[in-house]
Residue, then its C-alpha position, 0 to 999 in steps of 0.5 A: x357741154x357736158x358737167x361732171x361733178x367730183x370732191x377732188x380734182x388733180x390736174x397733172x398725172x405725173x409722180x404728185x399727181x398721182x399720189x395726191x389722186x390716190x390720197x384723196x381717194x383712199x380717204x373716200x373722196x370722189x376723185x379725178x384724176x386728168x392727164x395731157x399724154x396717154x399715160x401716168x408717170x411724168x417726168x420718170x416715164x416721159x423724161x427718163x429720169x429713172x432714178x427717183x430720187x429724194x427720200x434720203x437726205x445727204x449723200x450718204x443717205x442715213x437719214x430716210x425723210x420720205x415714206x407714205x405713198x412714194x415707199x407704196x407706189x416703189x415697194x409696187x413698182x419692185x413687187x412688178x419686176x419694174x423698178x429696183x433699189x440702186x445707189x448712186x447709179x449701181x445696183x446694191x443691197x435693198x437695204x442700201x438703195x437710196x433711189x428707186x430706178x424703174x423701168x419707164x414702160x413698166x411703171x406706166x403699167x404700175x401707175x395704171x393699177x393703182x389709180x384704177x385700184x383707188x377707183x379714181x376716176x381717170x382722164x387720159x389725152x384729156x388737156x385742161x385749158x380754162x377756168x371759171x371762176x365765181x368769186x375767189x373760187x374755181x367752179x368749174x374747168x373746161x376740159x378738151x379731148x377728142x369728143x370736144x370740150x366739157x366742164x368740171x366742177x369739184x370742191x377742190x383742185x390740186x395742180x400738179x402740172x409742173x409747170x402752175x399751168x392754172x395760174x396763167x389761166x387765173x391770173x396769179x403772180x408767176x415768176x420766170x427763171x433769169x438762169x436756169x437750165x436749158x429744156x432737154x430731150x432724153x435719149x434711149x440708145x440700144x447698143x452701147x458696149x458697156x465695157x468701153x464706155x467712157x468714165x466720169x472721173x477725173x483720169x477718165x473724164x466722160x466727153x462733151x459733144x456740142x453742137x453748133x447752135x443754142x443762145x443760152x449764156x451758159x452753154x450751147x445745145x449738148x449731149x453730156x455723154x454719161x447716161x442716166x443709168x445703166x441698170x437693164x444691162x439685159x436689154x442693152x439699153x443706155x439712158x443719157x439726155x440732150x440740152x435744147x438752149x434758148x427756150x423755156x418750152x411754156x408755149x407751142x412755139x417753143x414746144x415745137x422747136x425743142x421738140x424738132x430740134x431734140x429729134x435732130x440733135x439726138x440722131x446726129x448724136x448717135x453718129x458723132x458718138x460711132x465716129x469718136x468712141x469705140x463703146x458707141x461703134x454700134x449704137x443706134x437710137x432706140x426713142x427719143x423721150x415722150x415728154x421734153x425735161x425742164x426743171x422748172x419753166x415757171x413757178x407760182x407765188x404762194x402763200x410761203x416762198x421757201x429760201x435757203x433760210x428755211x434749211x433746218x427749220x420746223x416750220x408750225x405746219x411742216x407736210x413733207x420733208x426735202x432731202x439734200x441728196x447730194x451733200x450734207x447741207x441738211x433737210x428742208x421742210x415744206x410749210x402747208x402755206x407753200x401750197x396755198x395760193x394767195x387768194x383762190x380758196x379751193x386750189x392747192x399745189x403740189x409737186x415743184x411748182x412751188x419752189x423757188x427760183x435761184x439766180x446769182x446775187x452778183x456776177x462778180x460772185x462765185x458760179x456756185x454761190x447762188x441765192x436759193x441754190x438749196x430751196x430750188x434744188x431739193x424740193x422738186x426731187x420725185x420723192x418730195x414731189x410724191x409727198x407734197x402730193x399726198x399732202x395736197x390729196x389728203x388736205x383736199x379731201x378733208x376740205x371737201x369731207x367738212x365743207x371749207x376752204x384750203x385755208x380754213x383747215x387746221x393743221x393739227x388735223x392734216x398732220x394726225x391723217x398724213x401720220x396715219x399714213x406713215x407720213x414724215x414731216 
């Protein structure tokens, strides 16, 4: 089999991956950057979550607590005519906006330039399987494509999978979540009358289609009916997104039957909708998302294992702040340990592989009293993602520069370069 040798490794080219790829190189590492699908942008591109969110905190975002790559990477997206600032779902003033909402096809376009700009070394329709291990170390991944398959070895990998695919490999602790939301399959829909579509609030209450079907104790499979966003007014386009229940997607059976099973719900979707609502008599299906959606499917246990209580706290080795972009509950930072696995020396994670799993305490309690609501909630927002990615990126670089381990690298250095780079934490 064929070797190639890198500084820095990032496995996954969604929203963190990408960022971390780019932090690693523009520090002068030696950087590859290796992707399951055709193109860069995970869950914004292949999910249709369009509007990234996360770098404000509370609702009415006063408080800006992301910058460094994920303001590059927007201010880019913007500066192409592929994204714009918007708030709450509505176009705004720049100064007003507090998500970026991008065009899905375009932004794979700005993805593209940056990463070939950095000079990362990029690997497309290329699925990382395996791991060899040589004591508490990665040596090397195997790597399958078309050409079959070939190893990698680098100083230093960075999993931005979303999903802490290299744990399952190395045999890591994981866990699973007891109650969580089922996988969804987003929709794009071409010829919605904007103007008789159905309002959210509560004279107006936006419908409900379910559909016979799903084993999920929370709900069975359904088509919410009020769409992501409704921006490119120009293109007619209407962004909403189907639950698929009783499967978490982790393996190729599951993955199969989501993916069949969003196809089948997402066209009888578009004749229940002409039938029932006069805003979709002539709506027709535009695509179905590339990429299933699931918020979290599996998490890894690393070395800090966030909680509620960690809100408003000032952990010593804090890289990146979470906002609380739906209420007023406060700011959590995320603590350099919750990168680090417990007991691989040269692997961080980054993106919301690290967060943490919510579940109720009781079921005598409250639906809205949950342990962790918090901790789960706000870290895996994009622009956290992106951050937590460009923290991981220039750890691993420094790392490779000086010769150590993830867990030999002091703090005060990681903060002084992440500073430099207009970083908040």
């Amino acid at each position: 089999m064929d070797k190639y040798k890198y500084d820095i490794v990032v496995i996954g080219g969604g929203v963190a991956g990408v960022s971390a790829a780019i932090a690693a190189a523009e520090m002068g590492a030696k950087t590859a950057l290796i992707e399951k699908d055709g193109w860069l942008g995970g869950m914004p591109v292949g999910a249709y979550v369009i509007a990234m969110c996360g770098y404000y905190n509370g609702h009415l975002g006063k408080e800006k607590v992301i910058r460094g790559n994920f303001e590059k990477i927007a201010n880019r997206a913007i500066k192409m005519g592929f994204a714009e600032g918007t708030k709450w779902n509505k176009r705004c003033k720049p100064s007003e906006a507090r998500e970026i909402t991008i065009d899905p096809e375009g932004f794979k376009h700005v993805l593209d330039k940056m990463v070939f700009e950095a000079k990362i070394d990029l690997y497309l329709r290329a699925f990382v399987f395996s791991a060899d291990l040589v004591a508490d170390k990665i040596h090397d991944i195997t790597v399958a494509g078309k050409q079959g398959a070939h190893f990698i070895m680098a100083h230093t990998f960075i999993d931005c999978t979303g999903d802490a695919d290299t744990a399952e490999w190395l045999g890591l602790t994981t866990m699973y979540p007891l109650v969580d939301g089922p996988v969804t399959m987003s929709i794009r829909l071409g010829g919605v009358d904007k103007v008789k579509l159905p309002k959210t609030d509560k004279e107006h209450p936006a419908p409900e289609i379910k559909f016979d079907g799903g084993i999920y104790e929370l709900h069975k499979d359904r088509l919410p009916v009020f769409g992501w966003m409704d921006i490119k007014d120009e293109r007619n386009q209407y962004f909403d997104c189907l639950s698929i229940v009783g499967t978490q997607g982790l393996n190729c059976c599951e993955l199969t039957y989501a993916e069949v099973r969003g196809r089948e719900l997402a066209h009888e979707a578009v004749k229940i909708l002409a039938k029932k609502y006069p805003a979709y008599k002539n709506a027709y299906l535009l695509s179905t998302g590339p990429l299933l959606g699931s918020r979290k499917p599996r998490m890894v246990i690393t070395q800090y294992y966030l909680t509620d209580e960690d809100l408003d706290q000032n952990p010593y080795d804090s890289i990146a702040i979470a906002g609380d972009v739906m209420h007023d509950h406060g700011a959590m930072k995320i603590p350099f340990r919750c990168l680090l696995p417990k007991r691989i020396k040269n692997l961080l994670y980054a993106g919301r592989t690290f967060t943490p799993m919510y579940h109720p305490e009781s079921k005598r309690q409250e639906q809205n009293k949950k342990r962790n609501m918090l901790a789960y909630e706000i870290p895996r927002l994009i622009g956290c993602c992106t951050a937590t990615g460009e923290a991981a990126g220039v750890a691993a670089a420094l790392c490779a520069d000086n010769g150590i381990d993830t867990d030999q690298l002091q703090i005060s250095t990681l903060h002084n370069r992440l500073l430099s780079r207009g970083a908040i934490f």
